[in-house]
Biopython code that builds the backbone (N, CA, C, O; Angstrom):
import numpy as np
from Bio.PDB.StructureBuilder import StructureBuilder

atoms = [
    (1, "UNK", "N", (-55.294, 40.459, -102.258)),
    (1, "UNK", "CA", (-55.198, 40.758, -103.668)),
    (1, "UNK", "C", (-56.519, 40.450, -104.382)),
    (1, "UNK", "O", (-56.990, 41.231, -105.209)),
    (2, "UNK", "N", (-57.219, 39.071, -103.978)),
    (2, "UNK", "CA", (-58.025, 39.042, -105.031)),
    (2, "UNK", "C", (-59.595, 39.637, -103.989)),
    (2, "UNK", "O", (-60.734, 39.571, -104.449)),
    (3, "UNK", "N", (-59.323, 40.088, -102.817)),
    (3, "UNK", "CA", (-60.336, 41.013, -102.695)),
    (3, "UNK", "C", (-60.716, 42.355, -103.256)),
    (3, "UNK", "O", (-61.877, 42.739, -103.397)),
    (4, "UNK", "N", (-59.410, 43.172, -103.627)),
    (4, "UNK", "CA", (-59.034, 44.046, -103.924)),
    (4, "UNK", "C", (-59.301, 44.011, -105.938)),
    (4, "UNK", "O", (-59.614, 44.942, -106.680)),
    (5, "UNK", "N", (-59.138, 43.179, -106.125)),
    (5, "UNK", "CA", (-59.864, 42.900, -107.568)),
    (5, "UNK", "C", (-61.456, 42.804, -107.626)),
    (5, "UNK", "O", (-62.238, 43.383, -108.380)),
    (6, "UNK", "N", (-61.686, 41.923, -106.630)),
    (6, "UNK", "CA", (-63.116, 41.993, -106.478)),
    (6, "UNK", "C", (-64.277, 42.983, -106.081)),
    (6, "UNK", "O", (-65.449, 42.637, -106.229)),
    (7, "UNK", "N", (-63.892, 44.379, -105.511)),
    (7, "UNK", "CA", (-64.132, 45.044, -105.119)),
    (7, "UNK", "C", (-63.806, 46.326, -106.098)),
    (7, "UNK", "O", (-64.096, 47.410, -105.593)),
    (8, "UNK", "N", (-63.375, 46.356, -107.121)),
    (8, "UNK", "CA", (-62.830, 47.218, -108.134)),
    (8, "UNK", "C", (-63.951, 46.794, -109.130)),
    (8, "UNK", "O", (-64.826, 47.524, -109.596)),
    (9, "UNK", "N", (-63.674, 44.975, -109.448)),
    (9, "UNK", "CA", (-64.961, 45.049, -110.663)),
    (9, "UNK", "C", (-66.244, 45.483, -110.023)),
    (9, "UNK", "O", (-66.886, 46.294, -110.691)),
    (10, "UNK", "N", (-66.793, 45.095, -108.795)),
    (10, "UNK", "CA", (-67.665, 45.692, -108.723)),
    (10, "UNK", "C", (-68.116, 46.914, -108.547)),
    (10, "UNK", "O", (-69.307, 47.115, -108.786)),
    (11, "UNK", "N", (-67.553, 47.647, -108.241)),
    (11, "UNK", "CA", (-67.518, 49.577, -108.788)),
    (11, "UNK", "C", (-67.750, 49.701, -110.283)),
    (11, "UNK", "O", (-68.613, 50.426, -110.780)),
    (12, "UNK", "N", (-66.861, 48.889, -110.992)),
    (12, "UNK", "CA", (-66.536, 49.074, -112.672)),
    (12, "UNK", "C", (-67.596, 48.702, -113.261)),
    (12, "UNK", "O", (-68.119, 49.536, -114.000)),
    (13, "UNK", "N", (-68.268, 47.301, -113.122)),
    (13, "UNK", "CA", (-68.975, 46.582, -113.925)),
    (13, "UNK", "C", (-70.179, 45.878, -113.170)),
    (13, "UNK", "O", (-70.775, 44.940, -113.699)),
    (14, "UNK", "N", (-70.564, 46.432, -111.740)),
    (14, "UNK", "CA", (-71.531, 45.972, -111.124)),
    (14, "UNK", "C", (-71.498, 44.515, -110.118)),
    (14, "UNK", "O", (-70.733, 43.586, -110.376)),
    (15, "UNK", "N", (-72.369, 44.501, -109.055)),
    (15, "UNK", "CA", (-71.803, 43.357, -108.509)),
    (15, "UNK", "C", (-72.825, 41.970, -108.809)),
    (15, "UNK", "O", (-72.838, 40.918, -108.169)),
    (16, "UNK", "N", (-73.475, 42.264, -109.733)),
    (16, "UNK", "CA", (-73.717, 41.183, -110.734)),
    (16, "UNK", "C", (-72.856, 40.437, -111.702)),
    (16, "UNK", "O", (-72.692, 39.220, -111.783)),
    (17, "UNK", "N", (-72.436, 41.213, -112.284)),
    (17, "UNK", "CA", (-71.350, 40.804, -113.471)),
    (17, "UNK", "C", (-70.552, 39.657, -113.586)),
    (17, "UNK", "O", (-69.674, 39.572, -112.728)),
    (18, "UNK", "N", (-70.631, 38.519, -114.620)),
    (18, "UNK", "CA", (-69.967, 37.591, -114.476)),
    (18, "UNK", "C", (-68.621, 37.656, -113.693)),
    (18, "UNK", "O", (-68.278, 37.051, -112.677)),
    (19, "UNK", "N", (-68.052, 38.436, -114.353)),
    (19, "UNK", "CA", (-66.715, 38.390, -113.933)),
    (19, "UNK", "C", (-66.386, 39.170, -112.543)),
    (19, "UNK", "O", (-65.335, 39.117, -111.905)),
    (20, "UNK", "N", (-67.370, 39.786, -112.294)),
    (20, "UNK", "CA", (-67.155, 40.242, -110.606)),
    (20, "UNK", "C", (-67.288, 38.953, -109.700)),
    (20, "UNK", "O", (-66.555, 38.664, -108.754)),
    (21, "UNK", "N", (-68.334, 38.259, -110.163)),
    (21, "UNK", "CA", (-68.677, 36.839, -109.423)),
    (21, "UNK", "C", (-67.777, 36.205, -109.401)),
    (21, "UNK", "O", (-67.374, 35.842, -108.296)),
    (22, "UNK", "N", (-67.121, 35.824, -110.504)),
    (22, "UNK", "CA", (-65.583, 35.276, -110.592)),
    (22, "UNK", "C", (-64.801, 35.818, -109.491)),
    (22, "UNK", "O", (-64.241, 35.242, -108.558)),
    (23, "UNK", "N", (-64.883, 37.045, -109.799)),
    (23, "UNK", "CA", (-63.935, 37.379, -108.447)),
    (23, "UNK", "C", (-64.227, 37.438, -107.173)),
    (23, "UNK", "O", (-63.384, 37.916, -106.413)),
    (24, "UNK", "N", (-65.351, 37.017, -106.715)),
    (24, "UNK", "CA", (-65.951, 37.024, -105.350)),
    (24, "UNK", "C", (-65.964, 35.430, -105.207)),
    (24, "UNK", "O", (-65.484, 35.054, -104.138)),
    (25, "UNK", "N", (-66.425, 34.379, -106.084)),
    (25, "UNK", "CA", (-65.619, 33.362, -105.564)),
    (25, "UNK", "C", (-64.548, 33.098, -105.385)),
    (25, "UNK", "O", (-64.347, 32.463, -104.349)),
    (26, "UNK", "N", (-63.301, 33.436, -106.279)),
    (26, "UNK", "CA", (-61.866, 33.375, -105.755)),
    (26, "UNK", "C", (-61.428, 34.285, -104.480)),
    (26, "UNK", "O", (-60.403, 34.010, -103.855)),
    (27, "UNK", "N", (-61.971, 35.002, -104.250)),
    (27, "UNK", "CA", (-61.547, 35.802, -103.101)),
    (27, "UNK", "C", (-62.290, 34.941, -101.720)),
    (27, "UNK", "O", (-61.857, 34.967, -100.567)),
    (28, "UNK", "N", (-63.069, 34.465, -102.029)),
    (28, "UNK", "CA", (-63.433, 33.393, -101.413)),
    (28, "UNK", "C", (-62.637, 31.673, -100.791)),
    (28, "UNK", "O", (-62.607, 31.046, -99.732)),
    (29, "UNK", "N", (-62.161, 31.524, -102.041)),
    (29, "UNK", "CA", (-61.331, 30.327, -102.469)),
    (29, "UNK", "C", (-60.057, 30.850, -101.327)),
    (29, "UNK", "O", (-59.795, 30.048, -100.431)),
    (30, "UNK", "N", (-59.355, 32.049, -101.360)),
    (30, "UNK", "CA", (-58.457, 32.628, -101.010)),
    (30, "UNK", "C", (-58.266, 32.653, -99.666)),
    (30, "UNK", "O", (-57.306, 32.352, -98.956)),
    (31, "UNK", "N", (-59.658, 33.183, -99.388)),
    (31, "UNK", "CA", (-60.288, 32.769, -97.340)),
    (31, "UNK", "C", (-60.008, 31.629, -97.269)),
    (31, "UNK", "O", (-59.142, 31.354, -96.438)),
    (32, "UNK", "N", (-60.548, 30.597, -98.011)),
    (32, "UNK", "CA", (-60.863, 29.494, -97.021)),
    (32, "UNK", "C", (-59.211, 28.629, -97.056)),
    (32, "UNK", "O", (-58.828, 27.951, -96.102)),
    (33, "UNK", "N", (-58.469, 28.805, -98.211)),
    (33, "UNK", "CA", (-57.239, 29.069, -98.131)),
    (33, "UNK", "C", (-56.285, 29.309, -96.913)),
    (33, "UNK", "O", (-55.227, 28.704, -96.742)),
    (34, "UNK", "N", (-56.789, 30.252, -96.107)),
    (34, "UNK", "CA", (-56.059, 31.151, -95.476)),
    (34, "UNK", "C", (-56.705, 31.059, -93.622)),
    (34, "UNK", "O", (-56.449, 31.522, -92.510)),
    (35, "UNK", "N", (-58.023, 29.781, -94.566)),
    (35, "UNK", "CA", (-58.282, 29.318, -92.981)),
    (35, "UNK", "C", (-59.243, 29.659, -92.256)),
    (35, "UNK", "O", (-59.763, 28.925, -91.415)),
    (36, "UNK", "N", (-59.702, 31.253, -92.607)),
    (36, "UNK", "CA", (-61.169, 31.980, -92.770)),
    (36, "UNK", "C", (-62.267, 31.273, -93.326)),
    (36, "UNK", "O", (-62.892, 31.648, -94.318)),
    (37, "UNK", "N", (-62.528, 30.069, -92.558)),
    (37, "UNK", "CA", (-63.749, 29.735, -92.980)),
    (37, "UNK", "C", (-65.151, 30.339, -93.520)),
    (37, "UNK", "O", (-65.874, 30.389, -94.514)),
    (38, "UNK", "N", (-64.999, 30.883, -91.793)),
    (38, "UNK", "CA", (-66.532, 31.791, -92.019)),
    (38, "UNK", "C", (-67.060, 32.693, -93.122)),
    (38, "UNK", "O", (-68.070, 32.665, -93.825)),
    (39, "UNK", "N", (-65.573, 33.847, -92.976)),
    (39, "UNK", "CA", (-65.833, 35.366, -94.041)),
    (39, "UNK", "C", (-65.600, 34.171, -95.775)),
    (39, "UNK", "O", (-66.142, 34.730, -96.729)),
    (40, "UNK", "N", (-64.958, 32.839, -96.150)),
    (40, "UNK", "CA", (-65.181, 32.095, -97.280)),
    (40, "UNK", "C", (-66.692, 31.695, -97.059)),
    (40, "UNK", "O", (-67.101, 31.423, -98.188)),
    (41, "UNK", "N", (-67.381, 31.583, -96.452)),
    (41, "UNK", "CA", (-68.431, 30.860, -96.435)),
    (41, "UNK", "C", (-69.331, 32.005, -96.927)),
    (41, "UNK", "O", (-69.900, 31.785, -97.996)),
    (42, "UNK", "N", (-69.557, 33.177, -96.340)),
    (42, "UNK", "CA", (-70.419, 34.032, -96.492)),
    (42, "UNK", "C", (-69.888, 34.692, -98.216)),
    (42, "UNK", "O", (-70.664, 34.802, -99.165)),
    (43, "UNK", "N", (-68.645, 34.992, -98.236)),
    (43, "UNK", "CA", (-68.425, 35.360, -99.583)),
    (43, "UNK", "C", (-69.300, 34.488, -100.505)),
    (43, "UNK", "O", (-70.230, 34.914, -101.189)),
    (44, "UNK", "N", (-68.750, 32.826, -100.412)),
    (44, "UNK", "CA", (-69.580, 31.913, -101.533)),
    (44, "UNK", "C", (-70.871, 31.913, -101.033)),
    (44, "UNK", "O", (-71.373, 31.179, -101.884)),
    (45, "UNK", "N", (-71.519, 32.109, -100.503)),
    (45, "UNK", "CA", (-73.235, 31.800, -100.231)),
    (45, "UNK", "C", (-73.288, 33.038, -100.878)),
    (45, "UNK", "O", (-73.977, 32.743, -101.855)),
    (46, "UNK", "N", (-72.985, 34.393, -101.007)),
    (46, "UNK", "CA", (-73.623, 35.336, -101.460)),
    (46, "UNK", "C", (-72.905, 35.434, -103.273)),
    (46, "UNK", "O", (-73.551, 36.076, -104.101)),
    (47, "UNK", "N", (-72.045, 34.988, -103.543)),
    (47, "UNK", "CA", (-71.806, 34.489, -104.677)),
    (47, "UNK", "C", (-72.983, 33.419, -105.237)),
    (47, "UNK", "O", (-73.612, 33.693, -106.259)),
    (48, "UNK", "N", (-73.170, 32.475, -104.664)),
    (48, "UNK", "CA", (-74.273, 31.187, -105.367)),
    (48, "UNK", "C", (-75.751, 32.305, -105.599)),
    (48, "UNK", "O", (-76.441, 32.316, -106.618)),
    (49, "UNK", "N", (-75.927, 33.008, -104.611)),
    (49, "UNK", "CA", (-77.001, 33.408, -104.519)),
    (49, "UNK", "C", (-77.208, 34.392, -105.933)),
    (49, "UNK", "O", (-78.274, 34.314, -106.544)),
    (50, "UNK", "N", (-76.338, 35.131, -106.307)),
    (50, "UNK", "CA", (-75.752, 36.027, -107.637)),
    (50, "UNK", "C", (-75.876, 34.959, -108.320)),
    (50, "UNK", "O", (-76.957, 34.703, -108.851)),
    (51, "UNK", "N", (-74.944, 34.241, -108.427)),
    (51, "UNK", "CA", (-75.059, 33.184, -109.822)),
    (51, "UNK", "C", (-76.211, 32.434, -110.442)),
    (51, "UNK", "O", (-76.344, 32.115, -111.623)),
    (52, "UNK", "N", (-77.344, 32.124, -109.015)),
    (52, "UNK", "CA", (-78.547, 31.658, -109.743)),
    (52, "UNK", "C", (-79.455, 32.508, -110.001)),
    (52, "UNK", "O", (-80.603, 32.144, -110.255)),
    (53, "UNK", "N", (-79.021, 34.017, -109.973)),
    (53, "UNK", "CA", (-80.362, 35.077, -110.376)),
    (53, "UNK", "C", (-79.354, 35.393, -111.726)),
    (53, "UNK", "O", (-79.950, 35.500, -112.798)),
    (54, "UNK", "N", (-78.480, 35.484, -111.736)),
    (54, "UNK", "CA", (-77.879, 35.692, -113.033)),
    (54, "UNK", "C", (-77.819, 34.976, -114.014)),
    (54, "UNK", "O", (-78.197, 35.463, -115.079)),
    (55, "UNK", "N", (-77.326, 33.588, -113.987)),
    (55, "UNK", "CA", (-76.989, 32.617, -114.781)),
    (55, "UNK", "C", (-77.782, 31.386, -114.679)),
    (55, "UNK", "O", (-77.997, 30.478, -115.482)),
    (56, "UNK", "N", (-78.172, 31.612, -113.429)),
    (56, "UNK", "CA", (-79.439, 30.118, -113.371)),
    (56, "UNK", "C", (-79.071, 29.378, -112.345)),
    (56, "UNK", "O", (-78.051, 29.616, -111.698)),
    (57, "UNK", "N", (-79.999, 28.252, -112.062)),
    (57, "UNK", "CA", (-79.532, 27.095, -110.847)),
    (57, "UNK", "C", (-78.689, 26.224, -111.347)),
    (57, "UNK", "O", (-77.803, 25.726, -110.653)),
    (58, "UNK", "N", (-78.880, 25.906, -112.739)),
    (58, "UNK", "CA", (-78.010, 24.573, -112.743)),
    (58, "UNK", "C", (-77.249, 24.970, -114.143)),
    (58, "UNK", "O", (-77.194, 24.165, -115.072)),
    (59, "UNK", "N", (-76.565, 26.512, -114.226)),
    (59, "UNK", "CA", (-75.138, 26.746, -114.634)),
    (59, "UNK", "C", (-74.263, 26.385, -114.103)),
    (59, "UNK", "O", (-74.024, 26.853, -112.989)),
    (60, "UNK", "N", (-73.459, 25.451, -114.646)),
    (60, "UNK", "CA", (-72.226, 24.740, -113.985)),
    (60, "UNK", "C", (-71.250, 26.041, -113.163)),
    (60, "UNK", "O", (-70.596, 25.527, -112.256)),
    (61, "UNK", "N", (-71.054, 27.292, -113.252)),
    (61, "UNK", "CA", (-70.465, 27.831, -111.899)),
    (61, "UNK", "C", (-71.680, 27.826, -111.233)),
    (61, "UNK", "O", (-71.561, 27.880, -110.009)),
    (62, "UNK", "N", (-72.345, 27.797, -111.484)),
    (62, "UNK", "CA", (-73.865, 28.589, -110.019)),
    (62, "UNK", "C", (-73.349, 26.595, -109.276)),
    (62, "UNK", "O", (-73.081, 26.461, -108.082)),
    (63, "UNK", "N", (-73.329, 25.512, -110.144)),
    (63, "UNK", "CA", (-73.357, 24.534, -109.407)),
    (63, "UNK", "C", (-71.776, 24.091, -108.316)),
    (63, "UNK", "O", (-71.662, 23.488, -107.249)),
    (64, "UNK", "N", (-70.754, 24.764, -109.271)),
    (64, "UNK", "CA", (-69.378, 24.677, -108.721)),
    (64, "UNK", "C", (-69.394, 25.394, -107.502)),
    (64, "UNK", "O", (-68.646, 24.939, -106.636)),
    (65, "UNK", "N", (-70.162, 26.561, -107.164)),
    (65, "UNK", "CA", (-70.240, 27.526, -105.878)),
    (65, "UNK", "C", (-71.034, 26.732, -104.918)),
    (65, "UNK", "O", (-70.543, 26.459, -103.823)),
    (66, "UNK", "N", (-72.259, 26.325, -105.248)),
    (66, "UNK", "CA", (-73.209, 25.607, -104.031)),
    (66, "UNK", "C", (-72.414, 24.616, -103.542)),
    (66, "UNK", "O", (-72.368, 24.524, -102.315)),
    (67, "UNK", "N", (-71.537, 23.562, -104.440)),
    (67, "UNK", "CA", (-70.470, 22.454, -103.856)),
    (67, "UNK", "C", (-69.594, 22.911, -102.968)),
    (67, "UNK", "O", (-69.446, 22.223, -101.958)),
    (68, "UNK", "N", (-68.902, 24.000, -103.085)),
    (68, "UNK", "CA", (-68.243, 24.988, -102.340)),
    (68, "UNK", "C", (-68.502, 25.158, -101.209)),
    (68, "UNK", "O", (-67.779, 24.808, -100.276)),
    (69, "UNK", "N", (-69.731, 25.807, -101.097)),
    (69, "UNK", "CA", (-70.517, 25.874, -100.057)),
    (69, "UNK", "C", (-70.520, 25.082, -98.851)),
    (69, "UNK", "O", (-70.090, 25.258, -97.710)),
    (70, "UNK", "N", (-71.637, 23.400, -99.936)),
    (70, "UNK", "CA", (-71.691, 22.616, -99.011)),
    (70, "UNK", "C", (-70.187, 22.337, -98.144)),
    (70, "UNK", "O", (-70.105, 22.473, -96.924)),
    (71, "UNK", "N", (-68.941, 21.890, -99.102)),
    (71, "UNK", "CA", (-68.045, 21.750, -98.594)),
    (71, "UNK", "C", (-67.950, 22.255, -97.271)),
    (71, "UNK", "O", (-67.744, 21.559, -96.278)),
    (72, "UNK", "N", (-68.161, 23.909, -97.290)),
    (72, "UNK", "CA", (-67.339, 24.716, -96.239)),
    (72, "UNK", "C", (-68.372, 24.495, -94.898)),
    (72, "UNK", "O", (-67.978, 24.635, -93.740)),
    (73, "UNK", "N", (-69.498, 24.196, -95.198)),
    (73, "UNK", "CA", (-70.603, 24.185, -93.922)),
    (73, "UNK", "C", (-69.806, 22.583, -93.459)),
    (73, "UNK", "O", (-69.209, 22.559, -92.383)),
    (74, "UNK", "N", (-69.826, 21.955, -93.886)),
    (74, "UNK", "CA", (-69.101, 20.726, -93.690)),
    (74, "UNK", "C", (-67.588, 21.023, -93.003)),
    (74, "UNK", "O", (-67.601, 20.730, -91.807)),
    (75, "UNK", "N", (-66.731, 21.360, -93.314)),
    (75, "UNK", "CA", (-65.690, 21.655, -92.643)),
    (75, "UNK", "C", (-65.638, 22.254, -91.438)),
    (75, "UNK", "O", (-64.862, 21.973, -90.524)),
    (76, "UNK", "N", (-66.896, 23.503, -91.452)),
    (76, "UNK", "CA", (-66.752, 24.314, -90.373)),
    (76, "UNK", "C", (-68.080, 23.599, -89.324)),
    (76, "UNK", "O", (-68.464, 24.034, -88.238)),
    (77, "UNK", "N", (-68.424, 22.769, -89.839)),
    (77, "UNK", "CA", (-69.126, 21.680, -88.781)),
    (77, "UNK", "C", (-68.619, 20.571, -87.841)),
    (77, "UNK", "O", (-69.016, 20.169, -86.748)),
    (78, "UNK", "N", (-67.235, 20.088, -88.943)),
    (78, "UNK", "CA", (-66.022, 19.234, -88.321)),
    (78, "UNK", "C", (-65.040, 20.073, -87.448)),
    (78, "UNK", "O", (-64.269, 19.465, -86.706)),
    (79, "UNK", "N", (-65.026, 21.272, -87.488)),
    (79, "UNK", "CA", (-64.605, 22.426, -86.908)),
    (79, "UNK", "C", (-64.904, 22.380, -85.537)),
    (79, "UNK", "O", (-63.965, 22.077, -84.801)),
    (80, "UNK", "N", (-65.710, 22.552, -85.157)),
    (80, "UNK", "CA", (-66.597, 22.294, -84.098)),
    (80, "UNK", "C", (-66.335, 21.470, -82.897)),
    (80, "UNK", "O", (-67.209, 21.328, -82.042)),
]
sb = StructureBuilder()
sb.init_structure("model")
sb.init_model(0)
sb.init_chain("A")
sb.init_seg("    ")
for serial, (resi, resn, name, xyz) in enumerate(atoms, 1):
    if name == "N":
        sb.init_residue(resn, " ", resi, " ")
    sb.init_atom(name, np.array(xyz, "f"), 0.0, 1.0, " ", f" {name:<3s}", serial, name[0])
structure = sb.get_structure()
């Protein structure tokens, strides 16, 4: 579902767009949810990467996504 949102705003409104980003981290959130580390990991790294050309490095989402991040490299290191 929330890939399927995410993939609509970005047709609609570009895959810059705040609110596409929004939806590419939750569709993200949703992976790692669901246990999909990896395809969550790559969603949020290419989300952070959007958020600090868009909004900056140290906009509190650009900073909520890199935590994310680290998290998931961390998990999928304990993974291991």
């Amino acid at each position: 579902m929330f890939e399927e949102c995410w993939k609509e705003q970005k047709d609609k409104l570009g895959e810059n767009d705040v609110e596409t980003l929004k939806s590419l981290y939750l569709t993200g959130l949703a992976y790692h949810r669901c246990g999909k580390l990896e395809v969550a990991l790559s969603l949020c790294q290419d989300c952070h990467e959007k958020r600090q050309h868009v909004l900056g490095e140290n906009h509190p989402d650009t900073v909520k996504v890199a935590g994310f991040v680290q998290q998931l490299l961390m998990e999928l290191e304990n993974a291991k």
